[in-house]
FIVOZA-26317 format. One record per residue (C-alpha): x, y, z; residue in one letter. Coordinates in nm, 2 decimals, m for minus. Layout:
% residues N
X Y Z a
...
This chain:
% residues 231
0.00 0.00 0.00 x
0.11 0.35 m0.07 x
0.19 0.57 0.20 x
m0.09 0.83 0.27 x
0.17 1.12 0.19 x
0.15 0.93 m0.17 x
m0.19 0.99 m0.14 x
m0.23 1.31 m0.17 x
0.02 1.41 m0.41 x
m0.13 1.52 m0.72 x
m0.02 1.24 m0.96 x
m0.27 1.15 m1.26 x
m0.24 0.90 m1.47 x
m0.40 0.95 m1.89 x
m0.65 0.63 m1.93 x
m0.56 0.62 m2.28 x
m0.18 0.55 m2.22 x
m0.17 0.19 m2.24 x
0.07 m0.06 m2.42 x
m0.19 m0.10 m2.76 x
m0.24 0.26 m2.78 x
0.21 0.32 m2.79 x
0.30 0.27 m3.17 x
0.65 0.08 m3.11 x
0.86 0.21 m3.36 x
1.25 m0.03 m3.48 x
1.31 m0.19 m3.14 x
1.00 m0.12 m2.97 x
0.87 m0.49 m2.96 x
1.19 m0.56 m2.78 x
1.11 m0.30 m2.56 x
0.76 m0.34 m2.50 x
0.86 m0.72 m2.47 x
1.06 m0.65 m2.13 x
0.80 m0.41 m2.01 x
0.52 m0.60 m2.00 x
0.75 m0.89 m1.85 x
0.85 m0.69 m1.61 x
0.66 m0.82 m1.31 x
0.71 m1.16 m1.42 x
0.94 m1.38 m1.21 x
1.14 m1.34 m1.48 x
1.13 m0.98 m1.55 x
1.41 m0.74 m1.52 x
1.45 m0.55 m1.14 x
1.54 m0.25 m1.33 x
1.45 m0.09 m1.68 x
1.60 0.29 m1.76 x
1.45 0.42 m2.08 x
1.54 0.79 m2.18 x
1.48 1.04 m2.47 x
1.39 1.39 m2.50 x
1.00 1.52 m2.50 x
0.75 1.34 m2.73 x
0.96 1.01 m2.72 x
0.68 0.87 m2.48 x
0.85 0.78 m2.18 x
0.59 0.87 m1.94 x
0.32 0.68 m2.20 x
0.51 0.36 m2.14 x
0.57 0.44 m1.74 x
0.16 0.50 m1.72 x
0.09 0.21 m1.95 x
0.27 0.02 m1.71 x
0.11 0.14 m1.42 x
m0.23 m0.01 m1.61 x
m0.14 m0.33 m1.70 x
m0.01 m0.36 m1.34 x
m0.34 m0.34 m1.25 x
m0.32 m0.15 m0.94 x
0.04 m0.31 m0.81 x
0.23 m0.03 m0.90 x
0.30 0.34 m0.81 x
0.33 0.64 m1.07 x
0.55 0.97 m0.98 x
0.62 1.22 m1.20 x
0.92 1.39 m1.03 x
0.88 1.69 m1.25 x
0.60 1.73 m1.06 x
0.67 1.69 m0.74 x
1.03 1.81 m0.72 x
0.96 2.07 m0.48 x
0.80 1.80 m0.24 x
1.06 1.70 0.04 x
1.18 1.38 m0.09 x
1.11 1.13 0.22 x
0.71 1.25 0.15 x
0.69 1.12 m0.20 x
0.89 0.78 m0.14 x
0.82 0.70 0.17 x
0.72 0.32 0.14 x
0.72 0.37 m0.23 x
0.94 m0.01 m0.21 x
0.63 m0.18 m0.06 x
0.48 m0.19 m0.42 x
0.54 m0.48 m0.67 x
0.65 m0.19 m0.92 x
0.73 0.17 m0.85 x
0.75 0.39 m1.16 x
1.00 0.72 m1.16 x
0.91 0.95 m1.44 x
1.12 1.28 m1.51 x
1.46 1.16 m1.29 x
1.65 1.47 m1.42 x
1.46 1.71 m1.25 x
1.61 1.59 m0.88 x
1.93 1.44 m0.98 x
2.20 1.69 m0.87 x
1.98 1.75 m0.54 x
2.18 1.62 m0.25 x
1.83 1.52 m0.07 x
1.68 1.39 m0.34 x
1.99 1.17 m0.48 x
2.06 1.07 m0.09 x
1.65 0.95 m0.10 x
1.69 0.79 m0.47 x
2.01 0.58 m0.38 x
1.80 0.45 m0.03 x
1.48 0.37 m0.25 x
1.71 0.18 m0.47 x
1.85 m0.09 m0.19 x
1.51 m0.05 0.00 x
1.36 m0.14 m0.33 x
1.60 m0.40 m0.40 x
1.58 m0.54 m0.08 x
1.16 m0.57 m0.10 x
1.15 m0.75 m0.43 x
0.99 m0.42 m0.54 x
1.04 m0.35 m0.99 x
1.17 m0.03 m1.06 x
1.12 0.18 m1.41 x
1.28 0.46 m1.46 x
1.29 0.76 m1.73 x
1.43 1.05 m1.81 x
1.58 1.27 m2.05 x
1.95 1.14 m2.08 x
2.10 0.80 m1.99 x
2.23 0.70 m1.63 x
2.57 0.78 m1.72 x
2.51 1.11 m1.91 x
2.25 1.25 m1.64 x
2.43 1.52 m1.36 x
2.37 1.29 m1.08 x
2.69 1.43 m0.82 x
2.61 1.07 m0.60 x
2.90 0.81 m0.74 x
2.70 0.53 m0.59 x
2.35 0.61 m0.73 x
2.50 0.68 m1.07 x
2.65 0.31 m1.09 x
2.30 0.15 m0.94 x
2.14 0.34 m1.18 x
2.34 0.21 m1.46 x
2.31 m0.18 m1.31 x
1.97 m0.24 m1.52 x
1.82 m0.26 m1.89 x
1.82 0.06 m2.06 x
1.68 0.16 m2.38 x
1.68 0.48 m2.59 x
1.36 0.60 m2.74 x
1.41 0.87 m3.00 x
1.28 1.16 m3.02 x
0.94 1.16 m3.28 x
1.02 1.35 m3.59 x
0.74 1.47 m3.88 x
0.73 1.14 m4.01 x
0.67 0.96 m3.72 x
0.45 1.22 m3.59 x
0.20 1.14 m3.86 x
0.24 0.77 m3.81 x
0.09 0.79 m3.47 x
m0.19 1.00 m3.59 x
m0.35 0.74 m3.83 x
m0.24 0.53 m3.58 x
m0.46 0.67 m3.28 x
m0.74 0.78 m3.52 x
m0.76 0.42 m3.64 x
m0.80 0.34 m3.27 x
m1.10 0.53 m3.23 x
m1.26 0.40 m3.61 x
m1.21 0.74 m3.71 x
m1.01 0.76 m4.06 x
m0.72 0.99 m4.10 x
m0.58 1.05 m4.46 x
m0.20 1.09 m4.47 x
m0.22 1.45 m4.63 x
m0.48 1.52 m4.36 x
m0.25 1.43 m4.03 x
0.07 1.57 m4.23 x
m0.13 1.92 m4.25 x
m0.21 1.85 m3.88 x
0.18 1.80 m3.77 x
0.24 2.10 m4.02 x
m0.02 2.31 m3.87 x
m0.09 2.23 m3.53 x
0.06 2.24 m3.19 x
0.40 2.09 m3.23 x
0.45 1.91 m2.94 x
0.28 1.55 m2.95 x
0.09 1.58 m2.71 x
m0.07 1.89 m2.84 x
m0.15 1.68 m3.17 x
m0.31 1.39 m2.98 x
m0.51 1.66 m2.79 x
m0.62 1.79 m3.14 x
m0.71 1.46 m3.24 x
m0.97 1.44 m2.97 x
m1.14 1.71 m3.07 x
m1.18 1.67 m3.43 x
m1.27 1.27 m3.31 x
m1.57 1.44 m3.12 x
m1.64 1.67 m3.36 x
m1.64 1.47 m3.65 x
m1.93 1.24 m3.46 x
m2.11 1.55 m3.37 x
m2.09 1.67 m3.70 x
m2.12 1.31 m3.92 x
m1.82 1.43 m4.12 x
m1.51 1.29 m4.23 x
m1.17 1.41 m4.13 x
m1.12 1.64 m4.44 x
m0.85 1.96 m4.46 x
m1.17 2.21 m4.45 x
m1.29 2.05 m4.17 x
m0.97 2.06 m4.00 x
m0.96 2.41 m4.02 x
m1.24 2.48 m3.98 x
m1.32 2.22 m3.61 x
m0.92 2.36 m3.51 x
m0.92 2.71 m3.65 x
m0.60 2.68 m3.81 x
């Protein structure tokens, strides 16, 4: 059980980030392999994944959360880096899998590093799964603790590039295909072209034109596009 200071932190977790809704690009079966195995007797005790935004760490860290089915704990340290350390992790070990999201933003924090490198043999020590993300790799992130740097570096770590134009497109049709909605190439490359550029700005824009487009009983056109988003 989580600790009621876990409790109250404000930590949500998107419904729609699961496993089927990630499009796993070269590698990603691989990937999404170990993840899902994680919990297994077999699994790995620690998975590092890193990339820069819109590479979809914290999808894969939430989707793990869900298919954990309520055995594992989700903290966005971004979010809660101004939280005293010992309040967000305390007893954070006592579940099957504890998720760390955004590591960057505390590493180089003497508290926090200090509270990281316990967690890790607490963790250890508990039989509890740890997956881990941020922006750069364990030995390329400014963590000043020796110790925690070389723990860190002790599991599986994978690199998710960044999603370019192409890709961006790709997970479009992908999601609107999802939801039985029909998304033309030239219409989600004019979305990526025109649109919020950040990924999860696009997905955002995909839900509305998905509502709109069964309000309306139209298809996903250019004009209506422009006309649903304004653009």
């Amino acid at each position: 059980m989580a600790s009621e200071a876990q409790l109250a932190l404000p930590v949500l977790i998107r419904d729609d980030a699961t496993f089927d809704n990630y499009l796993a690009g070269e590698g990603g079966k691989v990937l999404l392999g170990g993840l899902r195995q994680q919990l297994t007797p077999d699994g790995e005790p620690l998975i590092f994944l890193h990339g820069g935004a819109g590479s979809g760490k914290s999808h894969l860290l939430q989707a793990a959360c869900h298919l954990a089915e309520g055995r594992a704990l989700y903290l966005p340290l971004a979010d809660l880096a101004g939280y005293a350390p010992e309040e967000v992790l305390a007893g954070a070990e006592q579940m099957p899998l504890l998720c760390l999201d955004d590591l960057d933003a505390v590493v180089g924090n003497e508290a926090w590093e200090l509270a990281l490198f316990n967690l890790y043999n607490a963790a250890r020590d508990a039989g509890c799964r740890l997956l881990l993300a941020a922006a750069a790799s364990p030995r390329e992130l400014a963590i000043d603790l020796a110790d925690l740097r070389s723990r860190l570096a002790w599991g599986v770590v994978y690199h998710l590039p960044a999603s370019d134009d192409e890709r961006k497109c790709l997970i479009l049709e992908f999601r609107a295909g999802l939801r039985g909605l029909q998304l033309p190439p030239e219409v989600a490359a004019f979305l990526v072209k025109r649109a919020p550029r950040s990924l999860d700005g696009l997905l955002d824009c995909l839900d509305k034109l998905d509502r709109a487009s069964l309000a309306h009983q139209r298809a996903l056109s250019i004009p209506f596009v422009k006309q649903t988003l304004d653009l």
